[in-house]
RODO-2510 file (C-alpha; in nm, 4 decimals, decimal comma):
residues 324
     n   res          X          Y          Z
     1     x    -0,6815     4,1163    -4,1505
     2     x    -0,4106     3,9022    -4,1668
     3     x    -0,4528     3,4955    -4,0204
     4     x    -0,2102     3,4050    -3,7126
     5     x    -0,1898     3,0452    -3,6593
     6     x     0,0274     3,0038    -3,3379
     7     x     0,1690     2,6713    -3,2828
     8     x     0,2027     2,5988    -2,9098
     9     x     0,3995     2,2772    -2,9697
    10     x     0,6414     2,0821    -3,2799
    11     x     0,4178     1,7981    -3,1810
    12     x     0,1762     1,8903    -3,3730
    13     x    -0,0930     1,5806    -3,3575
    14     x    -0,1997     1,3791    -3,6676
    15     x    -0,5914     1,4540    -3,5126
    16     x    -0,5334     1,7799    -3,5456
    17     x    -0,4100     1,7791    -3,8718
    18     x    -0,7141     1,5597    -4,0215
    19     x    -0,9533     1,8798    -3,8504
    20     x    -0,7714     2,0962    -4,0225
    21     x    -0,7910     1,8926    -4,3545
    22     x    -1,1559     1,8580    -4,3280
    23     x    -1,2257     2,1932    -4,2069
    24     x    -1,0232     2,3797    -4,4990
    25     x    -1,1567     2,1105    -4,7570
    26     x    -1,4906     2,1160    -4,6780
    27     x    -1,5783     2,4793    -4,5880
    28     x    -1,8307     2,5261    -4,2904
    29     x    -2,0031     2,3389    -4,0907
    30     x    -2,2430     2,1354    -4,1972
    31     x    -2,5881     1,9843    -4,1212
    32     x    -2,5210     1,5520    -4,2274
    33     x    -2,7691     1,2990    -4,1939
    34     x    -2,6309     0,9434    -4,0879
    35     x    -2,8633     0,6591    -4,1101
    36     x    -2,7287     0,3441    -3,9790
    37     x    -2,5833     0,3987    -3,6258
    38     x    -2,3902     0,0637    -3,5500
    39     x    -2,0671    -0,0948    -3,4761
    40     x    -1,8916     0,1407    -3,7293
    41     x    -2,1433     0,4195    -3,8202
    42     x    -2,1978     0,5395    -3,4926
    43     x    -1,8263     0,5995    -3,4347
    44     x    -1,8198     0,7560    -3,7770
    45     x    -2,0999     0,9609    -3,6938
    46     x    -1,9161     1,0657    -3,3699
    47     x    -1,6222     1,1603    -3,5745
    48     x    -1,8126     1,3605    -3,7472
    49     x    -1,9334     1,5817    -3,5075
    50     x    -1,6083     1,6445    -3,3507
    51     x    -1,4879     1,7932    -3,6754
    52     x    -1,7666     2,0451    -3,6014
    53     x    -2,0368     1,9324    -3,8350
    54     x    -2,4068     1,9141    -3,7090
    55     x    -2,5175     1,5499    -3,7381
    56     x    -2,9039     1,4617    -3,8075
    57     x    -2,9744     1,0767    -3,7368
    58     x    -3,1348     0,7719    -3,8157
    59     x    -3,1672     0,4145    -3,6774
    60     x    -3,3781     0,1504    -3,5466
    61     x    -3,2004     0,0970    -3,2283
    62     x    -3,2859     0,3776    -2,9773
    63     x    -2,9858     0,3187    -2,7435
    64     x    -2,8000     0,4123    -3,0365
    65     x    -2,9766     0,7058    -3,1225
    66     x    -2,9728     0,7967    -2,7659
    67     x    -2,6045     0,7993    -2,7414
    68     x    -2,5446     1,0256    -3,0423
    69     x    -2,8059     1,2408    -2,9002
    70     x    -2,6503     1,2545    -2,5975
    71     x    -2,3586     1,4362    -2,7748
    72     x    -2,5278     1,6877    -2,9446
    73     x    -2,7144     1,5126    -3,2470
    74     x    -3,1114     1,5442    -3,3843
    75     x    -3,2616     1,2267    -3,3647
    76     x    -3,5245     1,1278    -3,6026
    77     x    -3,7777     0,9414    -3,6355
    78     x    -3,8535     0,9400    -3,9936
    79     x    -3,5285     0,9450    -4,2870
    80     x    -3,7693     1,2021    -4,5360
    81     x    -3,7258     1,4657    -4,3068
    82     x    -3,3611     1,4055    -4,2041
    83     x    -3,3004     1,4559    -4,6060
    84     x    -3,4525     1,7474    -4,6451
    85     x    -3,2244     1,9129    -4,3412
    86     x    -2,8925     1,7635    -4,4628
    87     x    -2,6656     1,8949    -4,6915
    88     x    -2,4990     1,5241    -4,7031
    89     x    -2,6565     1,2243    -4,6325
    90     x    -2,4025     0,9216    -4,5265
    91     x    -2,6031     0,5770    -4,5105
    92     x    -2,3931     0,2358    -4,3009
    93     x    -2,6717    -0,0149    -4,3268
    94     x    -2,6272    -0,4305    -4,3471
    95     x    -2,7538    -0,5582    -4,6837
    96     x    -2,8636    -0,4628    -5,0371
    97     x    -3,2340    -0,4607    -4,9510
    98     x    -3,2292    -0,2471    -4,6326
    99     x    -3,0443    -0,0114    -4,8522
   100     x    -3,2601    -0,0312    -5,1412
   101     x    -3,5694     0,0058    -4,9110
   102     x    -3,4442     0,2564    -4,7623
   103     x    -3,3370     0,5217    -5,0562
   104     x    -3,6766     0,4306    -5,2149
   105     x    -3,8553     0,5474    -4,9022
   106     x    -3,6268     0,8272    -4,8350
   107     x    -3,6837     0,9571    -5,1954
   108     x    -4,0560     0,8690    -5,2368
   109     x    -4,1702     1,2307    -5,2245
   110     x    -3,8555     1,4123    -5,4200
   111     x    -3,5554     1,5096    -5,2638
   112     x    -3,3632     1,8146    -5,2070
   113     x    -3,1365     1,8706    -5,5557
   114     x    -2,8586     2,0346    -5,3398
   115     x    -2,7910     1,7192    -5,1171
   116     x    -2,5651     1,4343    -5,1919
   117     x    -2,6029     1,1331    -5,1196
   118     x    -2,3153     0,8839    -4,9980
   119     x    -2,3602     0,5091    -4,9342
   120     x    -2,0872     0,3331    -4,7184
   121     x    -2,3095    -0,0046    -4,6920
   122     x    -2,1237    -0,3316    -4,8333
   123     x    -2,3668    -0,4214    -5,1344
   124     x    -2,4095    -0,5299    -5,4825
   125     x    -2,2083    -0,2899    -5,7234
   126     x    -2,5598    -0,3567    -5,9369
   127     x    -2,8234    -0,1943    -5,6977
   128     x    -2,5717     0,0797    -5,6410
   129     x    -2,6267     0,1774    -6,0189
   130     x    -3,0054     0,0993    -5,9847
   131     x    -3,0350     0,3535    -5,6113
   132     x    -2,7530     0,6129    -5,8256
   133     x    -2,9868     0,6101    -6,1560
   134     x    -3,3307     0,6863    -5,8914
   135     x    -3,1620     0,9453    -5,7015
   136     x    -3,0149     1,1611    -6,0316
   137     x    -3,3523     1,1063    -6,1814
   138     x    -3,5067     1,3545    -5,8885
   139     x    -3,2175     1,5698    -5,9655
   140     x    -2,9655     1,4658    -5,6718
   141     x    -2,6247     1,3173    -5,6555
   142     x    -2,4911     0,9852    -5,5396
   143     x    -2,2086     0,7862    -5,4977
   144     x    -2,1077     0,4967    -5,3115
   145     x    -1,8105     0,4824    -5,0648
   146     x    -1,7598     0,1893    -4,8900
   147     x    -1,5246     0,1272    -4,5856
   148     x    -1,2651    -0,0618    -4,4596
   149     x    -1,0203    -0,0401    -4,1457
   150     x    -1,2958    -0,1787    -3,8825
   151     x    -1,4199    -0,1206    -3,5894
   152     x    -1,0998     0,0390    -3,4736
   153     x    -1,0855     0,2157    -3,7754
   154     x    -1,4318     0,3961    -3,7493
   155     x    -1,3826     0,4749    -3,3877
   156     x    -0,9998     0,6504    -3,4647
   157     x    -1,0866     0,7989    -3,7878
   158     x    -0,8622     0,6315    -4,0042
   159     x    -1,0877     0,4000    -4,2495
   160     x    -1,0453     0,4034    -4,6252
   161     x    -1,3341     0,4705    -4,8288
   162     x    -1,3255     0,3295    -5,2196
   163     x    -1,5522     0,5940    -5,3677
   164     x    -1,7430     0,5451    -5,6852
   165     x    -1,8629     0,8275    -5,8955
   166     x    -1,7699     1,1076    -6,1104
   167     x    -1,4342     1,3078    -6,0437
   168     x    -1,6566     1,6307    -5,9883
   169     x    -1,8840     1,4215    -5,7103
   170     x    -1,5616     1,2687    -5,5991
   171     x    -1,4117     1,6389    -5,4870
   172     x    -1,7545     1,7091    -5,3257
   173     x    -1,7460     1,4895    -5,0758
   174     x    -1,3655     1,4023    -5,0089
   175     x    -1,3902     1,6426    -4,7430
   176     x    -1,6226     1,4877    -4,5336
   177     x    -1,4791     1,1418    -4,5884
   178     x    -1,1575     1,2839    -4,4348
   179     x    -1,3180     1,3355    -4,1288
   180     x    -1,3774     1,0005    -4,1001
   181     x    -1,0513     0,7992    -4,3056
   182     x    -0,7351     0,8333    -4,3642
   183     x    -0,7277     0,7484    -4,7176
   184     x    -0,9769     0,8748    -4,9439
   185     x    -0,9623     0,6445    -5,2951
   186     x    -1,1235     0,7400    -5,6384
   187     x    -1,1725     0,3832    -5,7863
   188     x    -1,3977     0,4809    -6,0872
   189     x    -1,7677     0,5611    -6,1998
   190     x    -2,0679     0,4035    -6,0064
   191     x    -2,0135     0,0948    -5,8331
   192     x    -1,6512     0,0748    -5,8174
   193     x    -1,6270     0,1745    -5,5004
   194     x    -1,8284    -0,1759    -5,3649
   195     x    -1,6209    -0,3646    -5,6389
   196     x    -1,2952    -0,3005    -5,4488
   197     x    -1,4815    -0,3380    -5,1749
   198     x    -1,6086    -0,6577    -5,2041
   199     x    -1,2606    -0,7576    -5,3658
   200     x    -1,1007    -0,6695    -5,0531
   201     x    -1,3074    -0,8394    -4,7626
   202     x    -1,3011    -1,1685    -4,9378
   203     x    -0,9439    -1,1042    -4,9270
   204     x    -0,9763    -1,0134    -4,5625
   205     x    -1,1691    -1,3325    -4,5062
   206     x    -0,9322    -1,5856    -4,6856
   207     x    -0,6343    -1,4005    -4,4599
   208     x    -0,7875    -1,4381    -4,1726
   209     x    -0,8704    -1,8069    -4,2284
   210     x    -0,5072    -1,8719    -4,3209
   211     x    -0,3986    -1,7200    -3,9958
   212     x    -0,6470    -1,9376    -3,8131
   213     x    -0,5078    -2,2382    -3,9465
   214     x    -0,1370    -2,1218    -3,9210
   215     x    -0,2102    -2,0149    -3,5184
   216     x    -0,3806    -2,3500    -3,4622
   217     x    -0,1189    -2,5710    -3,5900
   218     x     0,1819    -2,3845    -3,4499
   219     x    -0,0057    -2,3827    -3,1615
   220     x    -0,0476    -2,7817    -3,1642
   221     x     0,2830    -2,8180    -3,2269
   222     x     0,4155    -2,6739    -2,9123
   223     x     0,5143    -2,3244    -3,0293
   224     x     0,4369    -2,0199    -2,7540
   225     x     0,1437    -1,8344    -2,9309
   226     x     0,2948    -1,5093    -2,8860
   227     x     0,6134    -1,6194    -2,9963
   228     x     0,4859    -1,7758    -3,3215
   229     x     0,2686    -1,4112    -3,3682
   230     x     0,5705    -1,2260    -3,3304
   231     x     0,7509    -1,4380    -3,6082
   232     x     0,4809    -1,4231    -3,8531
   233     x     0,4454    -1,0606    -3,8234
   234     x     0,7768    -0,9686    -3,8688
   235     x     0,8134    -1,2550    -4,1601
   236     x     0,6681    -1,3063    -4,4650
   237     x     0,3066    -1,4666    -4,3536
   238     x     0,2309    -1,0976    -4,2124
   239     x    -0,0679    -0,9513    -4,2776
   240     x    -0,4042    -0,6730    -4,1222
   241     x    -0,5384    -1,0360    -3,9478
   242     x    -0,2085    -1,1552    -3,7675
   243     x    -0,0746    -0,7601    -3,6839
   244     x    -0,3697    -0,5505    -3,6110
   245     x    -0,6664    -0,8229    -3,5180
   246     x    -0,5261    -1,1481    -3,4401
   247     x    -0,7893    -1,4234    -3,3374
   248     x    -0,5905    -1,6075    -3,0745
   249     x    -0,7167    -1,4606    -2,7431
   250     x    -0,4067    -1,2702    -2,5798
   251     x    -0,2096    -1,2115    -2,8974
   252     x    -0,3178    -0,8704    -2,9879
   253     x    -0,5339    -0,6446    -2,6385
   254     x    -0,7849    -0,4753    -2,8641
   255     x    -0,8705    -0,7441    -3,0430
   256     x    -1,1993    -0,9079    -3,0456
   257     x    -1,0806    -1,2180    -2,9219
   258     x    -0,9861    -1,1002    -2,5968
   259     x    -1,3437    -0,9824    -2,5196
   260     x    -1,5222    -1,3631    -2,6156
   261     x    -1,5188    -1,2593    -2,9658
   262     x    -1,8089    -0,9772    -2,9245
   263     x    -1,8765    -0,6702    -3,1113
   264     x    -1,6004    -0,6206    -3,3972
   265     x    -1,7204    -0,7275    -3,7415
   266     x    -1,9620    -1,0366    -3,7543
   267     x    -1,9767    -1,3568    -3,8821
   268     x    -2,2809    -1,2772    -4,0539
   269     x    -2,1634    -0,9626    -4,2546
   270     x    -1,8882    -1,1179    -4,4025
   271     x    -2,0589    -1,4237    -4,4838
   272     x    -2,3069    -1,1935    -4,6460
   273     x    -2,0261    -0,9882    -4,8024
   274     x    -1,8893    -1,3182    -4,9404
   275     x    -2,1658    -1,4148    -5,1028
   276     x    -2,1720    -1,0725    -5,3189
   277     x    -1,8292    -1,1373    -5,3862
   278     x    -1,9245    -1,4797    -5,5377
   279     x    -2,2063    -1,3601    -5,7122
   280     x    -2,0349    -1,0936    -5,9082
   281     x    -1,7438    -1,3807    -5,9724
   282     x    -2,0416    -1,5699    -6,1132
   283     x    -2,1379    -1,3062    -6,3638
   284     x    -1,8115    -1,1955    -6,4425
   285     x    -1,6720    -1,5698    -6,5356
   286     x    -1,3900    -1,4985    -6,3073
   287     x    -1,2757    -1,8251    -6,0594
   288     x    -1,2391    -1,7867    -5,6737
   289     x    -1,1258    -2,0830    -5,5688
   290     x    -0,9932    -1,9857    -5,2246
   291     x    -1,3099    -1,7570    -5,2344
   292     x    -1,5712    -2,0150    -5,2225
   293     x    -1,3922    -2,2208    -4,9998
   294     x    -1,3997    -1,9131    -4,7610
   295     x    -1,7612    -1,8297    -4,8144
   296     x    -1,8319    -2,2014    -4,7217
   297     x    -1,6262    -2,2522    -4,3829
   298     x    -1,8062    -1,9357    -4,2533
   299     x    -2,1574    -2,0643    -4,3970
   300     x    -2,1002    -2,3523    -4,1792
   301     x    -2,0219    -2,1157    -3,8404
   302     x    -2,3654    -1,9076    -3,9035
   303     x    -2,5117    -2,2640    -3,9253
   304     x    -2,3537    -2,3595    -3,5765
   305     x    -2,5315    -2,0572    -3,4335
   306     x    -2,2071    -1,8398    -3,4700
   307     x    -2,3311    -1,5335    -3,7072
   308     x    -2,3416    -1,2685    -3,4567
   309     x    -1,9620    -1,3343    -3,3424
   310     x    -1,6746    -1,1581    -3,4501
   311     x    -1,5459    -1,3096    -3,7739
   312     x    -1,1979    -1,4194    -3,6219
   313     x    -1,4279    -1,6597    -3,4416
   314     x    -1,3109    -1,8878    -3,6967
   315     x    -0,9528    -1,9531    -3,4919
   316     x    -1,2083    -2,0613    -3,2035
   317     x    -1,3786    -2,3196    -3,4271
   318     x    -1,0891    -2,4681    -3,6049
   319     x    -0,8990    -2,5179    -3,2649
   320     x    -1,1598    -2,7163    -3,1415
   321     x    -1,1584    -2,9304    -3,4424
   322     x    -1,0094    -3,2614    -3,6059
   323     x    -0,8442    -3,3486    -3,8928
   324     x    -1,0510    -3,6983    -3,9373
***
């Protein structure tokens, strides 16, 4: 019998188009575990259940497993059993030995050879070849597919993910990435994927630094903040920190700043992320200048009790500052 698709309007959303993508890419539905339900994995694990797919879950924090349950998802309580249900297994957790721990617990009694196993944590490009070479050696596949786009970008769908793994293990889970990104990004075999990872958030971090400063001293100078914004992003100093998530309270509504600098992307993860970006600069000889400088200034806002603030939290310190 022959397939009618009627469309009611031209309109024709983009949201509807990515269900369709990930629908007709990925087959059926199908049963995911998500470990890691926070700031950006329990939007992505939302996402992922309005593309249809039936989400099994994971997490410490029970508010966040009782949201996700409250939409339609199996809680449990222990990540061998949520495994053996899922076809895919996505993990969002906050450091290399959370990770580690929790692959090596996950695993401990064999896994299930048909699953495959995705890690969108920020960690060392090294223990992602160490958790890959476990997994394949029970028979299963890995690869790791890091994020970026944010908050915002986990709660709209429209994150990238650097994936890094085979071309074959690449196609097999592009499908389900799209129901959660935008752009879906081959960057090599294992461990890529958290090399342009790491690449880009000290990037992200040096950016949003320079904007800090620029804000601060425009600012100083007598220029209207959201004048000064408006210039720089329509100039040549634009950039994802001054458009999308600037950190001068009032400049941009969703922003971070605008709600005390809560929630968003801490202080403490990309100080963490930072220092994996240094270490790997360490053992590949390569200088980071700007890098270390940026790993530093945010060191020093953890030490003032500052970690579990938004990141653009460094506008907030710097205008309080002075040049002695």
């Amino acid at each position: 019998m022959a397939l009618r698709v009627v469309f009611m309007s031209s309109a024709y959303s983009a949201a509807s188009k990515t269900l369709v993508r990930c629908m007709a890419t990925q087959g059926a539905s199908k049963n995911v575990g998500f470990i890691g339900l926070g700031n950006m994995g329990g939007h992505m694990a939302s996402n992922l259940m309005k593309h249809g797919h039936k989400l099994h879950v994971y997490d410490i924090s029970k508010p966040a497993c009782d949201n996700l349950q409250a939409k339609g998802a199996t809680v449990y309580n222990c990540t061998k059993e949520l495994a053996r249900k899922s076809d895919f297994v996505i993990t969002m957790l906050p450091n290399n030995d959370i990770v580690s721990e929790t692959y090596h617990t996950m695993a401990a009694d064999g896994v299930n050879k048909d699953t495959i196993f995705i890690d969108s944590s920020t960690i060392d490009p090294n223990v992602v070849k160490a958790i890959q070479k476990m997994i394949s050696g029970k028979g299963a596949r890995f690869v790791d597919a890091p994020v970026s786009g944010g908050v915002p970008g986990a709660e709209q769908a429209t994150l990238t993910f650097m994936v890094g793994g085979t071309e074959a293990e690449y196609q097999a889970v592009k499908g389900l990435l799209e129901c959660m990104g935008k752009r879906i990004t081959h960057c090599g075999n294992y461990g890529m994927g958290q090399a342009a990872k790491l690449c880009n958030n000290m990037m992200l971090a040096i950016s949003m630094i320079g904007v800090s400063e620029a804000m601060n001293l425009a600012i100083r100078l007598g220029l209207n903040p959201q004048t000064f914004a408006e210039i720089i992003n329509s100039s040549t100093g634009r950039c994802w920190a001054s458009e999308l998530y600037n950190p001068v309270p009032g400049i941009t509504p969703t922003a971070p700043a605008n709600n005390e600098y809560k929630g968003g992307f801490s202080t403490d993860l990309i100080t963490k992320d930072l220092g994996l970006a240094s270490g790997v600069a360490t053992s590949s000889n390569t200088p980071i200048p700007l890098g270390a400088m940026a790993h530093q200034i945010y060191r020093t806002l953890k030490a003032k009790g500052l970690g579990n603030k938004d990141f653009s939290i460094v506008y907030d310190f710097m205008k309080n500052e002075k040049n002695n």
